[in-house]
FINULUM-441722 format. One record per residue: z, x, y of N, C-alpha, C in turn; residue in one letter. Coordinates in steps of 0.02 Angstrom, whole numbers, padded with zeros to 5 digits, always signed. Layout:
N
ZXYZXYZXYa
...
# end
This chain:
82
+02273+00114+01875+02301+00080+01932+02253+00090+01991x
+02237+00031+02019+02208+00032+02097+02253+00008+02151x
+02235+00046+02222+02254+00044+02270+02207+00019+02322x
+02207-00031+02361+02167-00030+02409+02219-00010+02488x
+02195+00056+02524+02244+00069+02594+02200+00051+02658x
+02220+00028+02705+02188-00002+02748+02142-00058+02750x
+02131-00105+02726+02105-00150+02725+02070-00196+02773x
+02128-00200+02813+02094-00235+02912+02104-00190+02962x
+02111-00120+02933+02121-00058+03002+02064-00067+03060x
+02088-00062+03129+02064-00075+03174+02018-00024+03178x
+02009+00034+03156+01970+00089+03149+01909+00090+03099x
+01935+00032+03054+01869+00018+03000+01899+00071+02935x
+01942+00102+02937+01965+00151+02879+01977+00112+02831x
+01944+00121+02771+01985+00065+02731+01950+00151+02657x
+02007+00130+02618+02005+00175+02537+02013+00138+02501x
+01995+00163+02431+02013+00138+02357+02043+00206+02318x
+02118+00189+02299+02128+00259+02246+02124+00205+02189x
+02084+00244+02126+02097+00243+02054+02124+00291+02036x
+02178+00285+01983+02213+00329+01928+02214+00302+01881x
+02203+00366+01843+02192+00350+01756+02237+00379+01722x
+02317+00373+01695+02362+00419+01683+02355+00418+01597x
+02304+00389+01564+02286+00385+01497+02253+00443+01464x
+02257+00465+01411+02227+00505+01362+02149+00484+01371x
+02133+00420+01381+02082+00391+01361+02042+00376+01420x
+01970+00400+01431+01931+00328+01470+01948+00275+01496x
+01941+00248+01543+01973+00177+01566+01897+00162+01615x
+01890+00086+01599+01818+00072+01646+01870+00034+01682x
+01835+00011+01738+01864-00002+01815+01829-00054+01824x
+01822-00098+01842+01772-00167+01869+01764-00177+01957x
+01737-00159+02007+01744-00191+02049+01741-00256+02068x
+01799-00298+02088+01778-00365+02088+01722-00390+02128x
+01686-00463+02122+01628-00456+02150+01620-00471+02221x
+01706-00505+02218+01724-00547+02290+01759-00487+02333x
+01770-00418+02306+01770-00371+02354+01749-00362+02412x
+01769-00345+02464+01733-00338+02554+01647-00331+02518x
+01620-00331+02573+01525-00319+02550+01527-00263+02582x
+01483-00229+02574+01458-00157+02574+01466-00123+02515x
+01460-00049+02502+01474-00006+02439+01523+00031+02452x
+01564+00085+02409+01608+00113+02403+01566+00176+02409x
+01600+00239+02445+01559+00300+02440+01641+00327+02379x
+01615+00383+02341+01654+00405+02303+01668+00479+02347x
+01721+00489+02383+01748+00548+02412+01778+00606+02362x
+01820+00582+02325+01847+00638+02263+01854+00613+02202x
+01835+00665+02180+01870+00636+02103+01864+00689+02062x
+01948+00706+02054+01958+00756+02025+01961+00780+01928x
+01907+00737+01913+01869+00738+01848+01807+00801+01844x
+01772+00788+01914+01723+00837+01929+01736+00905+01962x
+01701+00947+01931+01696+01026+01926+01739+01046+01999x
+01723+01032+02077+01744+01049+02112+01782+00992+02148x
+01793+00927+02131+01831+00892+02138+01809+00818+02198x
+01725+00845+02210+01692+00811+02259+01651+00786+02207x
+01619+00716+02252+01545+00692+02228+01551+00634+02285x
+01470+00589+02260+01458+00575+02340+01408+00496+02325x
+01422+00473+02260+01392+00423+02252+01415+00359+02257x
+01410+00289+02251+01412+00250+02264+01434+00192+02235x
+01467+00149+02245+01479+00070+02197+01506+00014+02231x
+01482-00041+02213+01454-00080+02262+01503-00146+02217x
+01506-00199+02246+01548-00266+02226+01524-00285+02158x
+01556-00299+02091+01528-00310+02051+01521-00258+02006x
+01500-00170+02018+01497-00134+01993+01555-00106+01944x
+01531-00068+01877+01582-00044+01849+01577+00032+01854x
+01649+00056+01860+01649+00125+01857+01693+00150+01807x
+01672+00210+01759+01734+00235+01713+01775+00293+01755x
+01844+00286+01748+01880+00334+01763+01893+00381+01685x
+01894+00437+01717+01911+00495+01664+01954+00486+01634x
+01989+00542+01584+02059+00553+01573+02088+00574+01626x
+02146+00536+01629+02205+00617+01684+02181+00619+01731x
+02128+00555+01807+02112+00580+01839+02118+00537+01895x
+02108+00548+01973+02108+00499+02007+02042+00511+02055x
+02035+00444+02075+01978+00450+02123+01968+00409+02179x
+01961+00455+02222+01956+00423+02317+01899+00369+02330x
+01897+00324+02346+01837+00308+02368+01829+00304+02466x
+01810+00283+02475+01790+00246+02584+01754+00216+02561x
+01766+00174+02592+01714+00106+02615+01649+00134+02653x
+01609+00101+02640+01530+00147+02687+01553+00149+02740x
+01565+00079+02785+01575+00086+02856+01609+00135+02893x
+01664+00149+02855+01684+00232+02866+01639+00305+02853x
+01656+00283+02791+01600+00353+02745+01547+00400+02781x
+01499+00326+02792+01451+00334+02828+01455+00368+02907x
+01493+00332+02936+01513+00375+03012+01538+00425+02999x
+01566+00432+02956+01607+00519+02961+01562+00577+02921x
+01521+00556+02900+01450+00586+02894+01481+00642+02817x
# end
C-alpha cells in the first residue's frame, strides 16, 4: 500500500509511505506522471538502523522488503532540511 501526505502543502512537505505487509518482496513502480523531482528515501525499516538516504525519481522501480515500510520526502523538502 502507498500513501502520498501532503501533496499541495504550502510548506512544500509532501511524503510517500510504502508498506509491505507480505511474506514476500513486493516491487513498487513510481508512476511516471508523478510530481518531477526525486524521492529522497528517509526510513526504511528493512535496513540495519532503519535509515538510508538514496533516491527515486518518476518512473523508477523500487522493491519493498518483507514486513516493511518506507518513508520517502520529496527533494524539495529533503533537500532543505538537509
Amino acid at each position: 500500500m502507498g500513501v502520498q501526505l501532503g501533496n499541495d502543502a504550502a510548506d512544500g512537505c509532501r511524503f510517500l509511505l510504502l508498506m509491505n505487509g507480505s511474506p514476500d518482496e513486493v516491487p513498487f513502480r513510481l508512476a511516471a506522471e508523478f510530481p518531477s523531482g526525486s524521492w529522497v528515501r528517509l526510513v526504511d525499516t528493512a535496513e540495519a538502523h532503519g535509515r538510508a538516504s538514496d533516491r527515486i525519481r518518476p518512473g523508477a522501480a523500487f522493491d519493498l522488503a518483507p514486513r516493511s515500510f518506507v518513508l520517502f520526502g520529496h527533494e524539495d523538502w529533503a533537500d532543505r532540511e538537509g
